[in-house]
mmCIF file of the N, C-alpha and C atoms, coordinates in Angstrom:
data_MODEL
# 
_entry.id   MODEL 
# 
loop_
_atom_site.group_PDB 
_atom_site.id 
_atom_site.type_symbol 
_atom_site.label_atom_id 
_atom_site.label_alt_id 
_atom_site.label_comp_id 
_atom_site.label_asym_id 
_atom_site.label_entity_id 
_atom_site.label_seq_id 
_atom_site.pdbx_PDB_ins_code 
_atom_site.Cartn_x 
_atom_site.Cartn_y 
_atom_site.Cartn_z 
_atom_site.occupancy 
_atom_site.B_iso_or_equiv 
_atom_site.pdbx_formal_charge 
_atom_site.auth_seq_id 
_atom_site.auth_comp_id 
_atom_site.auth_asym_id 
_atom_site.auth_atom_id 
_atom_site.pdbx_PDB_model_num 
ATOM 1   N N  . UNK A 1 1  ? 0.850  -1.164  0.000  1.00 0.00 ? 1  UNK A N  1 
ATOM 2   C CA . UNK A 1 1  ? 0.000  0.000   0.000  1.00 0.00 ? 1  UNK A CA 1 
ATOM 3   C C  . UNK A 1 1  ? 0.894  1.225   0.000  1.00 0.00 ? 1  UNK A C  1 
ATOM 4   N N  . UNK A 1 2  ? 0.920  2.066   -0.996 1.00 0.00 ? 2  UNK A N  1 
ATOM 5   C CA . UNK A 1 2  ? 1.784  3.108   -1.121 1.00 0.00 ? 2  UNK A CA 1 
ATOM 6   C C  . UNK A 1 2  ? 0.748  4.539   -1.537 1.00 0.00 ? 2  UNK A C  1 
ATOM 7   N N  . UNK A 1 3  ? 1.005  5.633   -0.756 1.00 0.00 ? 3  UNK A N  1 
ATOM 8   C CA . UNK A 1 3  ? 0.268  6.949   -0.808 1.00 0.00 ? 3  UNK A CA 1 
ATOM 9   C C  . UNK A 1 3  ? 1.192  7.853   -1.230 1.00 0.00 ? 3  UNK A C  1 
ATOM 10  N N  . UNK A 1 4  ? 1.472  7.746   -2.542 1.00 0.00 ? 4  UNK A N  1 
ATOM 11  C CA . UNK A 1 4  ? 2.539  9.255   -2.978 1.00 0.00 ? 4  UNK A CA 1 
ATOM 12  C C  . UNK A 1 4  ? 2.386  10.637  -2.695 1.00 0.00 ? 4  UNK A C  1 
ATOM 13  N N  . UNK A 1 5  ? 0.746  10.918  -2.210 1.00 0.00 ? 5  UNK A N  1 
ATOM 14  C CA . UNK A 1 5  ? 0.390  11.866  -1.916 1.00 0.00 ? 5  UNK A CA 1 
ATOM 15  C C  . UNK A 1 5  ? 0.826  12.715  -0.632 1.00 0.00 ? 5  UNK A C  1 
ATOM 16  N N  . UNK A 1 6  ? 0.655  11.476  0.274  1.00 0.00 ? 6  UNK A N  1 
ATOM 17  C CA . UNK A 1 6  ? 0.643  11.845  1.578  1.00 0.00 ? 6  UNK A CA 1 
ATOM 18  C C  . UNK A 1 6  ? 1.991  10.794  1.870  1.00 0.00 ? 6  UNK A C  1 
ATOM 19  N N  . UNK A 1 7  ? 3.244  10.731  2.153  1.00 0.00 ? 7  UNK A N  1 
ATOM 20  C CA . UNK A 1 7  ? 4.814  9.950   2.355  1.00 0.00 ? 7  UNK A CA 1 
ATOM 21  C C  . UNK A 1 7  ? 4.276  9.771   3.769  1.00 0.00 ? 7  UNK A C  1 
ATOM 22  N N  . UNK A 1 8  ? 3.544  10.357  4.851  1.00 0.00 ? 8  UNK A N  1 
ATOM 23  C CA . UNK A 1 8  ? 3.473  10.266  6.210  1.00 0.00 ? 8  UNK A CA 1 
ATOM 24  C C  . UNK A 1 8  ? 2.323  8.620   6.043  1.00 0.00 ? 8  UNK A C  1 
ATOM 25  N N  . UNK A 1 9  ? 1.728  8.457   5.135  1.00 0.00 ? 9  UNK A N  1 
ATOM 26  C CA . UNK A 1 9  ? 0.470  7.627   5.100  1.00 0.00 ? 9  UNK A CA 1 
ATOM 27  C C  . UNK A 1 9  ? 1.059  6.273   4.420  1.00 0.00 ? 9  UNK A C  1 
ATOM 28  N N  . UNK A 1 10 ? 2.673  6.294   4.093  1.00 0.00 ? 10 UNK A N  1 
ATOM 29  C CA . UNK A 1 10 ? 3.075  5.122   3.096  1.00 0.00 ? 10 UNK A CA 1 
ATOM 30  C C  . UNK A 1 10 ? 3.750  4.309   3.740  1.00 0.00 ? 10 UNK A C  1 
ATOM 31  N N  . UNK A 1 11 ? 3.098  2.678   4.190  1.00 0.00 ? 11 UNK A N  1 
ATOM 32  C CA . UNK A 1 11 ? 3.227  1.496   4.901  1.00 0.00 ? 11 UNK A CA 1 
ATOM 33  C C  . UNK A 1 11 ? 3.804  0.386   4.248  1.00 0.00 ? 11 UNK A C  1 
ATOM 34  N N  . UNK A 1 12 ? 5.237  0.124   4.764  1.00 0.00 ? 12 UNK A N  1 
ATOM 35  C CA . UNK A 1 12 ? 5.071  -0.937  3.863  1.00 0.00 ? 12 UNK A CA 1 
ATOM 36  C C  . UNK A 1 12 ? 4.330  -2.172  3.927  1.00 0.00 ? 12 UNK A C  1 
ATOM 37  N N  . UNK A 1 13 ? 4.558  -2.863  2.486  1.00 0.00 ? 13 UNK A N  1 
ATOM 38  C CA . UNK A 1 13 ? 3.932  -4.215  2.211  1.00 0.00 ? 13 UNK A CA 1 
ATOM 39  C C  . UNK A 1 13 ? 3.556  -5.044  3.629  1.00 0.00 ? 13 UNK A C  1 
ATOM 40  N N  . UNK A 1 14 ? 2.434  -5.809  4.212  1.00 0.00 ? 14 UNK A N  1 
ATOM 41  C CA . UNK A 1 14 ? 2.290  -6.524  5.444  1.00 0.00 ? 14 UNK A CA 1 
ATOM 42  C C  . UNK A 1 14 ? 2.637  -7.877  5.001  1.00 0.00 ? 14 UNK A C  1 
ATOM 43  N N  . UNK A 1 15 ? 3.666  -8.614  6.034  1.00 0.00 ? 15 UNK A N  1 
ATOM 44  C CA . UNK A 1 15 ? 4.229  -10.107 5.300  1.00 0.00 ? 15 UNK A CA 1 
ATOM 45  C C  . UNK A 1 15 ? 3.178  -10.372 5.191  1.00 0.00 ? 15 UNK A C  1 
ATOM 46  N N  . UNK A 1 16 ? 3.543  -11.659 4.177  1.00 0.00 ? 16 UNK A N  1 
ATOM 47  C CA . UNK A 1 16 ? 2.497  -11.831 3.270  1.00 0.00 ? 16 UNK A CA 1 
ATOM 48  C C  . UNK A 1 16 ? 2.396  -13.600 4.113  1.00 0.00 ? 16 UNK A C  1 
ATOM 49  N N  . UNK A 1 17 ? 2.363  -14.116 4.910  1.00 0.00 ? 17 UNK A N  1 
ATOM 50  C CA . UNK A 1 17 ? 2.012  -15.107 5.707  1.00 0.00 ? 17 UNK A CA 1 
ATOM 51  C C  . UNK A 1 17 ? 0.686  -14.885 6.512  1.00 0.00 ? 17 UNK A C  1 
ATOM 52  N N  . UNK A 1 18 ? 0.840  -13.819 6.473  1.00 0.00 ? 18 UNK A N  1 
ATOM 53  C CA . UNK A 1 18 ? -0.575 -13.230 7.428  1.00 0.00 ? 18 UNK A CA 1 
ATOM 54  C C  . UNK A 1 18 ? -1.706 -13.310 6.267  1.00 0.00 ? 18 UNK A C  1 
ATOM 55  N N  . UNK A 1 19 ? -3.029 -14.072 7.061  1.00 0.00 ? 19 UNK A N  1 
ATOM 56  C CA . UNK A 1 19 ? -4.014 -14.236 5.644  1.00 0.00 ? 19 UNK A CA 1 
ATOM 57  C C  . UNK A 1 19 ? -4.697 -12.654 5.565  1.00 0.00 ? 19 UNK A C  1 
ATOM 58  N N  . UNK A 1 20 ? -5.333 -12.545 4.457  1.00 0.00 ? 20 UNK A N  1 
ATOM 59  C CA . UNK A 1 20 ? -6.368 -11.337 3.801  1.00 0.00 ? 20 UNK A CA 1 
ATOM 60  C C  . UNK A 1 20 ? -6.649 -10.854 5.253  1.00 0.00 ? 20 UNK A C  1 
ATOM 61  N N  . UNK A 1 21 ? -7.540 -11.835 5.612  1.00 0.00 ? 21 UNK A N  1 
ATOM 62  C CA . UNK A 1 21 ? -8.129 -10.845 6.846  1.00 0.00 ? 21 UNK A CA 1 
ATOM 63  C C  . UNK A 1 21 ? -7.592 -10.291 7.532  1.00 0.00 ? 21 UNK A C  1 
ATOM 64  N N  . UNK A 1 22 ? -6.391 -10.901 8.573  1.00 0.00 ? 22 UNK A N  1 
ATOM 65  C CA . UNK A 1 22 ? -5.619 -10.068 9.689  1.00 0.00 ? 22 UNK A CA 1 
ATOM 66  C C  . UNK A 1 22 ? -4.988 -8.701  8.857  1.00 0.00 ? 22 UNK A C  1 
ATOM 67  N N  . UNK A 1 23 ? -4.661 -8.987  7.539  1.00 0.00 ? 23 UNK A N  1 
ATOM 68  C CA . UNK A 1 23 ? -3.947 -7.688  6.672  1.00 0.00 ? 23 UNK A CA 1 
ATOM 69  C C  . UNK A 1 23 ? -4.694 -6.481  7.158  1.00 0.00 ? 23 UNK A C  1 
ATOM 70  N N  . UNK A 1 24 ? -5.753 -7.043  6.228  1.00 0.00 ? 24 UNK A N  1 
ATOM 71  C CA . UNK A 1 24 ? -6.956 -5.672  6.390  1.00 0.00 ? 24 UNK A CA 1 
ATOM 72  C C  . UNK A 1 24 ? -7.042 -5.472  7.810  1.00 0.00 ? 24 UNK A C  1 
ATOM 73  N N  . UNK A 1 25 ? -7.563 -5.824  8.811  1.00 0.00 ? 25 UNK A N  1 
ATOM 74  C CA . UNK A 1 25 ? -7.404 -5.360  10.446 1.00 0.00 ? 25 UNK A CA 1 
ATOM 75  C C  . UNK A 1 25 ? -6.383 -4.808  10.794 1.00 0.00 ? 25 UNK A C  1 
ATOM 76  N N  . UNK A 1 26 ? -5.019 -4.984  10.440 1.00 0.00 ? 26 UNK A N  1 
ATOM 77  C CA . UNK A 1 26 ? -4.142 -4.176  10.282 1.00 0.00 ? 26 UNK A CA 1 
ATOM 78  C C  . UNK A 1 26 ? -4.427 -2.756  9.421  1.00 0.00 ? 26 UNK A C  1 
ATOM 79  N N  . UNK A 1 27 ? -4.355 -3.108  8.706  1.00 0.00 ? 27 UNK A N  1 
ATOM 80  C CA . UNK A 1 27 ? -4.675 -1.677  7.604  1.00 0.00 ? 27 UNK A CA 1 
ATOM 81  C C  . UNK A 1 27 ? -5.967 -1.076  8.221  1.00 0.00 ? 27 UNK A C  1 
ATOM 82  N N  . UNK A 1 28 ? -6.880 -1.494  8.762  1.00 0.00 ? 28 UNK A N  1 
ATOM 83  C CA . UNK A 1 28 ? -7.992 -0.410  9.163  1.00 0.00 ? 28 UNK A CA 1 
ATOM 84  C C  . UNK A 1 28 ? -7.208 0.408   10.684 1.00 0.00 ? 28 UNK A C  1 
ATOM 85  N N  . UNK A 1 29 ? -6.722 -0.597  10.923 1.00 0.00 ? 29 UNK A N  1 
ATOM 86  C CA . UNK A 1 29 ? -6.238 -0.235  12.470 1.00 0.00 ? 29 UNK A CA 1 
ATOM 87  C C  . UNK A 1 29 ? -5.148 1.360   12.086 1.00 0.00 ? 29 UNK A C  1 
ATOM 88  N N  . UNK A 1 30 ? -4.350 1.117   11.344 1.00 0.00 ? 30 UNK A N  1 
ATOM 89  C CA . UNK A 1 30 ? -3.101 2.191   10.704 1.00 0.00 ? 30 UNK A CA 1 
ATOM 90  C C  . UNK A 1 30 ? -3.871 3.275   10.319 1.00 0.00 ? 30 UNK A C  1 
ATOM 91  N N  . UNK A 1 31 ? -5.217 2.947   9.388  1.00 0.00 ? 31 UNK A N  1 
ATOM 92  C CA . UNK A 1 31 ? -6.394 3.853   8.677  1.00 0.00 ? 31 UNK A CA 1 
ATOM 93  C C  . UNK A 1 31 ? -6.835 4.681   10.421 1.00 0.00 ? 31 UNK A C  1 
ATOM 94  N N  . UNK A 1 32 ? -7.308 4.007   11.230 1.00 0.00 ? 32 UNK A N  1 
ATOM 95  C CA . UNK A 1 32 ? -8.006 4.659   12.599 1.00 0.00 ? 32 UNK A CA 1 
ATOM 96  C C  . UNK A 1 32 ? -6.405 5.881   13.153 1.00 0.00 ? 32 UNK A C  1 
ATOM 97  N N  . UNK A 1 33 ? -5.304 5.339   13.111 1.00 0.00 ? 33 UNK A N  1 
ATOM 98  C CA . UNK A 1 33 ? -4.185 5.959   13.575 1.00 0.00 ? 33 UNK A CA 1 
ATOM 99  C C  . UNK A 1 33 ? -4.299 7.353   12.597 1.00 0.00 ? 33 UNK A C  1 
ATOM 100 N N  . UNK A 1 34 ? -3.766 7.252   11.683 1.00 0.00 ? 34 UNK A N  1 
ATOM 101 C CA . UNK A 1 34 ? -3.844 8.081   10.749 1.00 0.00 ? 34 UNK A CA 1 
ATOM 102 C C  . UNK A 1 34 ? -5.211 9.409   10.604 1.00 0.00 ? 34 UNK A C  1 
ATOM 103 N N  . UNK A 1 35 ? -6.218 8.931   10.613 1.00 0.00 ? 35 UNK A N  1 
ATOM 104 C CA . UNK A 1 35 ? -7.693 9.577   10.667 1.00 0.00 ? 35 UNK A CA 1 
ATOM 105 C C  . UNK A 1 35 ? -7.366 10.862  12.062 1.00 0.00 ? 35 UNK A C  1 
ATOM 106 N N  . UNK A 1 36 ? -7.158 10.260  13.007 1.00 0.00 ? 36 UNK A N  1 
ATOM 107 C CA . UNK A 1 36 ? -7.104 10.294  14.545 1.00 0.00 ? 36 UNK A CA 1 
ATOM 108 C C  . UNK A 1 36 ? -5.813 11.674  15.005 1.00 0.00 ? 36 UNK A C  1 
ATOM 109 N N  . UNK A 1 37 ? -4.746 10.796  14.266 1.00 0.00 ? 37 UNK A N  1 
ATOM 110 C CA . UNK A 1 37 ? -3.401 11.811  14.052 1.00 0.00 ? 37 UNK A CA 1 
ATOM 111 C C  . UNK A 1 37 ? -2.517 11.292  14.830 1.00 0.00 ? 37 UNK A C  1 
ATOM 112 N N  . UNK A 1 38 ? -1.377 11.372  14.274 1.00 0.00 ? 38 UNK A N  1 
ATOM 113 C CA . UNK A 1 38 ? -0.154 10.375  15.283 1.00 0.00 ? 38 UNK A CA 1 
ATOM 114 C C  . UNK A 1 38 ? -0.515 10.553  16.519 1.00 0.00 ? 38 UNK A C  1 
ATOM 115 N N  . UNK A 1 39 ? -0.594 10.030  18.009 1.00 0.00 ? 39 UNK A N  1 
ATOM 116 C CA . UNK A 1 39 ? 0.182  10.576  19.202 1.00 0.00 ? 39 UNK A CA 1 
ATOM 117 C C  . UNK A 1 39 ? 1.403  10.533  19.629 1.00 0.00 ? 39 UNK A C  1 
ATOM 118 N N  . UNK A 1 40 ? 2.487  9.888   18.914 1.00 0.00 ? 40 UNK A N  1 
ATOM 119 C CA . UNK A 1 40 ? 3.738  9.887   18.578 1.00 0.00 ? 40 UNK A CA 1 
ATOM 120 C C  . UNK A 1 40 ? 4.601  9.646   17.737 1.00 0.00 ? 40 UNK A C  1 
ATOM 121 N N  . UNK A 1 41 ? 5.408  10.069  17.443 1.00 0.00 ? 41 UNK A N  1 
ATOM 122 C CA . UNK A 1 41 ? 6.154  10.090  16.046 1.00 0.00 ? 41 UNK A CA 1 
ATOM 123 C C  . UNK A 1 41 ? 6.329  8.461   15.831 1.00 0.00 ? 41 UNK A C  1 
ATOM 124 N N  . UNK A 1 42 ? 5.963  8.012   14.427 1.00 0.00 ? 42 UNK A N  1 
ATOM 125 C CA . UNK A 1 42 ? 6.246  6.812   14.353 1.00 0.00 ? 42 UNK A CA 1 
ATOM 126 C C  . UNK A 1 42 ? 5.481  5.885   14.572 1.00 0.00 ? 42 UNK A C  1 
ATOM 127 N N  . UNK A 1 43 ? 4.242  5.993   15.349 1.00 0.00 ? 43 UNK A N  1 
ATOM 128 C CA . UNK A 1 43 ? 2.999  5.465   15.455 1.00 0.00 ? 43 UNK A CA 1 
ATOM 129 C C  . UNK A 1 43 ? 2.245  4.464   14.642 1.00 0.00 ? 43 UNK A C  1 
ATOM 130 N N  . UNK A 1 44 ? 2.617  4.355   13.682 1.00 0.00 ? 44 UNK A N  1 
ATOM 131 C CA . UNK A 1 44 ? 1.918  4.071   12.509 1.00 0.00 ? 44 UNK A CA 1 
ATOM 132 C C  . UNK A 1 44 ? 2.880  2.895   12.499 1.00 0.00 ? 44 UNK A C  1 
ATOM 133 N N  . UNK A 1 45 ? 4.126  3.207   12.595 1.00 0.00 ? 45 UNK A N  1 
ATOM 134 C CA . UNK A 1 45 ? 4.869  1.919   11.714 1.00 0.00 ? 45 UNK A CA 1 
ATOM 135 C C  . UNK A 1 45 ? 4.626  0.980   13.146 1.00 0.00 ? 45 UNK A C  1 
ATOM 136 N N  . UNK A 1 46 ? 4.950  1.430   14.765 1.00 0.00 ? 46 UNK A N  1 
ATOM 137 C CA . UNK A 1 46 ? 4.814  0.697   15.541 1.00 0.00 ? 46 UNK A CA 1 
ATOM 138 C C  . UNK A 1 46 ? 3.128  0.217   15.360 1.00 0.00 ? 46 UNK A C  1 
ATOM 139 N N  . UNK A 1 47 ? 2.092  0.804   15.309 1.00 0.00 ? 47 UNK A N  1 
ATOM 140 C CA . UNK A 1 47 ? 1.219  -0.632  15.412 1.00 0.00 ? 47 UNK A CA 1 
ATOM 141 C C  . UNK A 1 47 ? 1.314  -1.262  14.478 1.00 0.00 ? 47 UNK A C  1 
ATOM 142 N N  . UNK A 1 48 ? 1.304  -1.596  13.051 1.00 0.00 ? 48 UNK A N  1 
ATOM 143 C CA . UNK A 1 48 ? 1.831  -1.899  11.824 1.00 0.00 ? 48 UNK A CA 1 
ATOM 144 C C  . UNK A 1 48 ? 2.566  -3.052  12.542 1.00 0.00 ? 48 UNK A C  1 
ATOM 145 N N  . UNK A 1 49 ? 3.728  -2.920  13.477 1.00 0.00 ? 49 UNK A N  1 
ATOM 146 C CA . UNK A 1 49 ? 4.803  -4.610  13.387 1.00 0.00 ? 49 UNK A CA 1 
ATOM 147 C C  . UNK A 1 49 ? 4.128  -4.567  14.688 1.00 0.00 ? 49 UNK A C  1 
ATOM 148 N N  . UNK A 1 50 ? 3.139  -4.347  15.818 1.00 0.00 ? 50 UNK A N  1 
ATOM 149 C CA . UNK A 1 50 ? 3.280  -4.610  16.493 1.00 0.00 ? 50 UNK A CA 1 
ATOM 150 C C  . UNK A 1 50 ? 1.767  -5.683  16.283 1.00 0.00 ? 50 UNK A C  1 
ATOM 151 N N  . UNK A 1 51 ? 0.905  -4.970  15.591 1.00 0.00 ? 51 UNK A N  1 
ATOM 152 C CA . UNK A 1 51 ? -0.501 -5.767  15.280 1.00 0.00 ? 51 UNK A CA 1 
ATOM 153 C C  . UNK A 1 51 ? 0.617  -7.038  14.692 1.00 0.00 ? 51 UNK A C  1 
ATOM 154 N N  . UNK A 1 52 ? 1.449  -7.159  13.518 1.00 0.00 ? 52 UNK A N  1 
ATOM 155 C CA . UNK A 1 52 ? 1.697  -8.089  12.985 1.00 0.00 ? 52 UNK A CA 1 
ATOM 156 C C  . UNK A 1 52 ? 2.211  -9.314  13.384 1.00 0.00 ? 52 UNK A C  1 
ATOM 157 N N  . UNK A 1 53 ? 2.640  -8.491  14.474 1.00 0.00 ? 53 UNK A N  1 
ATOM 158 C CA . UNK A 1 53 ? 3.297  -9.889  15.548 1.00 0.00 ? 53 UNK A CA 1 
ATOM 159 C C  . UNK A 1 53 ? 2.705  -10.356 16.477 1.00 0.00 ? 53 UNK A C  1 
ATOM 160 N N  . UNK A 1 54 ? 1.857  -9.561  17.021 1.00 0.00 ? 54 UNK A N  1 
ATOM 161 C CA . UNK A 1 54 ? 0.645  -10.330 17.691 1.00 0.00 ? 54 UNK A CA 1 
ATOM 162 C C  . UNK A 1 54 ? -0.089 -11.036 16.845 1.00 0.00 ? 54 UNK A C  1 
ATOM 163 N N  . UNK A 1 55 ? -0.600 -11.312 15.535 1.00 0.00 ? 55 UNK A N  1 
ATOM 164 C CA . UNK A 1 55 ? -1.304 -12.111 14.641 1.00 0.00 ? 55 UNK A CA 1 
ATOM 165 C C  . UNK A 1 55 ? -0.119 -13.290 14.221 1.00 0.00 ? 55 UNK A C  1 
ATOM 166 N N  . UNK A 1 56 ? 0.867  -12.935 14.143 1.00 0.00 ? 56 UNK A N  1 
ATOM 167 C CA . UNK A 1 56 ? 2.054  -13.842 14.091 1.00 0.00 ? 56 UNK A CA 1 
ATOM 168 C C  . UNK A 1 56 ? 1.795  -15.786 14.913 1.00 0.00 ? 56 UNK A C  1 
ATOM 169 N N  . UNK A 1 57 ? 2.159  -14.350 15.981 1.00 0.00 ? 57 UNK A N  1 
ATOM 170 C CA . UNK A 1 57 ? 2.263  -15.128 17.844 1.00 0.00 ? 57 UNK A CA 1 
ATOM 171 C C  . UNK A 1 57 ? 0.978  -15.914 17.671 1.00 0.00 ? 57 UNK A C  1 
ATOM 172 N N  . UNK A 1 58 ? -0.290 -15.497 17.385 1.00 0.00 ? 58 UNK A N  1 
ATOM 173 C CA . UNK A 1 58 ? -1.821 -15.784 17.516 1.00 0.00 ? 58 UNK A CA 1 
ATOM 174 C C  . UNK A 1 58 ? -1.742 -16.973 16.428 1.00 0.00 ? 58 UNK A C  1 
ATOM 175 N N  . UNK A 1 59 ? -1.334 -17.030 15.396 1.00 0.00 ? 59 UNK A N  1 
ATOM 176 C CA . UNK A 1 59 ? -1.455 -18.251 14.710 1.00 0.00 ? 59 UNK A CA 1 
ATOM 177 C C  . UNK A 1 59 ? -0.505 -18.950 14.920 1.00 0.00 ? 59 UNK A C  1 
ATOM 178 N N  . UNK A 1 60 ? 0.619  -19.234 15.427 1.00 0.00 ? 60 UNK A N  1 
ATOM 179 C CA . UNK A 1 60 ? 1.325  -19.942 15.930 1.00 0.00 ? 60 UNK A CA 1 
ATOM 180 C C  . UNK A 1 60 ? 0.952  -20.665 17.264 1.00 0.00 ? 60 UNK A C  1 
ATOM 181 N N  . UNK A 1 61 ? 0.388  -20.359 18.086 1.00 0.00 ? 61 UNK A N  1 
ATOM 182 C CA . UNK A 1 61 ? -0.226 -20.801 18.685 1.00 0.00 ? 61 UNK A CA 1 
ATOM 183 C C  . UNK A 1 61 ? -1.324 -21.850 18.258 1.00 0.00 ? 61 UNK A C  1 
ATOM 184 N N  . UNK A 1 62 ? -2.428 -20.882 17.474 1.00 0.00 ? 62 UNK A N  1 
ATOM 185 C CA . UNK A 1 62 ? -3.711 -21.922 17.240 1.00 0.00 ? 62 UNK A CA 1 
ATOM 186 C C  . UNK A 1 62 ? -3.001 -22.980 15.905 1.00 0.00 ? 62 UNK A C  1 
ATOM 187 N N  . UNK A 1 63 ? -1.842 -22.851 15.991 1.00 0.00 ? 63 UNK A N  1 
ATOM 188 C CA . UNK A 1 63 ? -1.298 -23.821 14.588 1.00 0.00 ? 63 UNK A CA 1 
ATOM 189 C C  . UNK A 1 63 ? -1.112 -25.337 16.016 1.00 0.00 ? 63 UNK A C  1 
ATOM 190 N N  . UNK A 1 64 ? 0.122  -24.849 17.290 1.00 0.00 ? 64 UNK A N  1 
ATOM 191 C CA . UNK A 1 64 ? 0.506  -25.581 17.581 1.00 0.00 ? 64 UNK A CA 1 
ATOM 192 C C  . UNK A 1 64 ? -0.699 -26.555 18.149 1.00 0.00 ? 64 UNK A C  1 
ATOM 193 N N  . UNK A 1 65 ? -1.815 -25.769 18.970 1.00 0.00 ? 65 UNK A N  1 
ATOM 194 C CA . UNK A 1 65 ? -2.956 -26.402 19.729 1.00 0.00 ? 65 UNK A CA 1 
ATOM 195 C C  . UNK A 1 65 ? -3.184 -27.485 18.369 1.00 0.00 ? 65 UNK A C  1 
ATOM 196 N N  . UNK A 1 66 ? -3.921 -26.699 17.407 1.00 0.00 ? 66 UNK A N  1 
ATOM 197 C CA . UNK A 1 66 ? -4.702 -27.773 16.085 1.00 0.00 ? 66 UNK A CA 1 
ATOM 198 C C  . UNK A 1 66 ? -3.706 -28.978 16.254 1.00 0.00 ? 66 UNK A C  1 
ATOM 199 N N  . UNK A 1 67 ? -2.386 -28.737 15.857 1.00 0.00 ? 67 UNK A N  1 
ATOM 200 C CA . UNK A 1 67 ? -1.747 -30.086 16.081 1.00 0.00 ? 67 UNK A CA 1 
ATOM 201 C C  . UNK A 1 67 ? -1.716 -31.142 17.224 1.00 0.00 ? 67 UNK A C  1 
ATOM 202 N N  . UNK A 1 68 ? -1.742 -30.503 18.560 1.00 0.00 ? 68 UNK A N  1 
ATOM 203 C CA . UNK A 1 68 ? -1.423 -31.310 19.796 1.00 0.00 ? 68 UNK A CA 1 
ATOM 204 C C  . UNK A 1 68 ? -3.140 -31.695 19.641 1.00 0.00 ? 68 UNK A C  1 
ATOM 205 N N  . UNK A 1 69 ? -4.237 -31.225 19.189 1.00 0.00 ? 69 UNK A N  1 
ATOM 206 C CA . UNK A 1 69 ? -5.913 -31.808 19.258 1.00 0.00 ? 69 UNK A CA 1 
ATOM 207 C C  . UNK A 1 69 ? -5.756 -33.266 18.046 1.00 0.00 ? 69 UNK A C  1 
ATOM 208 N N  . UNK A 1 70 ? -4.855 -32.794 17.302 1.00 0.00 ? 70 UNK A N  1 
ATOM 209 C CA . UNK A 1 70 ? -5.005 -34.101 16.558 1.00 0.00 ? 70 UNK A CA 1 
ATOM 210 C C  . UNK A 1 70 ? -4.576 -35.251 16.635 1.00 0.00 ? 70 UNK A C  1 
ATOM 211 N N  . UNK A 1 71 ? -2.832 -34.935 17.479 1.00 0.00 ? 71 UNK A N  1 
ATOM 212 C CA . UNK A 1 71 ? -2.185 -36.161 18.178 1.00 0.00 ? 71 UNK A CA 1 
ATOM 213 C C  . UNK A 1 71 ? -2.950 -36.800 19.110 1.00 0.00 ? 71 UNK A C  1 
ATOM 214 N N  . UNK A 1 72 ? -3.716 -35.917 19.767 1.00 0.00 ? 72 UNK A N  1 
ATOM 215 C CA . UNK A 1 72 ? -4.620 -36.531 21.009 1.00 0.00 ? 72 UNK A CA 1 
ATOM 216 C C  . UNK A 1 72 ? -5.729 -37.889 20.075 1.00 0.00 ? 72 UNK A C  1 
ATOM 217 N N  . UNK A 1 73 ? -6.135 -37.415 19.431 1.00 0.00 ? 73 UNK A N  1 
ATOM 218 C CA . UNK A 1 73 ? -7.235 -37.857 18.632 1.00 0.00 ? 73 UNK A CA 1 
ATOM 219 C C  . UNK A 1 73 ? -6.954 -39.073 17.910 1.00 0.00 ? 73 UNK A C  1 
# 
């Protein structure tokens, strides 16, 4: 997602391991930052890796559970 208009509004690419959905929740989340107005310099890129790694962490998890439900099984 790139805004030539606005350089303060230009995010880079979200890894691309993360499915459609968490992207976009990210991107609305950056969209609410932005709308709102930094409250600190840099704002944007920190929730940006910080949403991303919590969705990271979050499917790594429900990856490992799915597996340990199936060994059980």
């Amino acid at each position: 997602m790139q805004n030539n208009s606005n350089p303060v509004l230009f995010a880079p690419e979200l890894p691309p391991e993360l499915p459609a959905a968490q992207q976009k929740q990210i991107r609305d989340a950056m969209c609410a930052v932005a709308a709102r107005g930094e409250r600190f310099p840099g704002e944007l890129a920190a929730v940006r890796v910080g949403l991303s790694r919590e969705f990271a962490t979050f499917n790594a998890d429900c990856s490992r559970a799915a597996k340990a439900s199936k060994v059980k099984a």
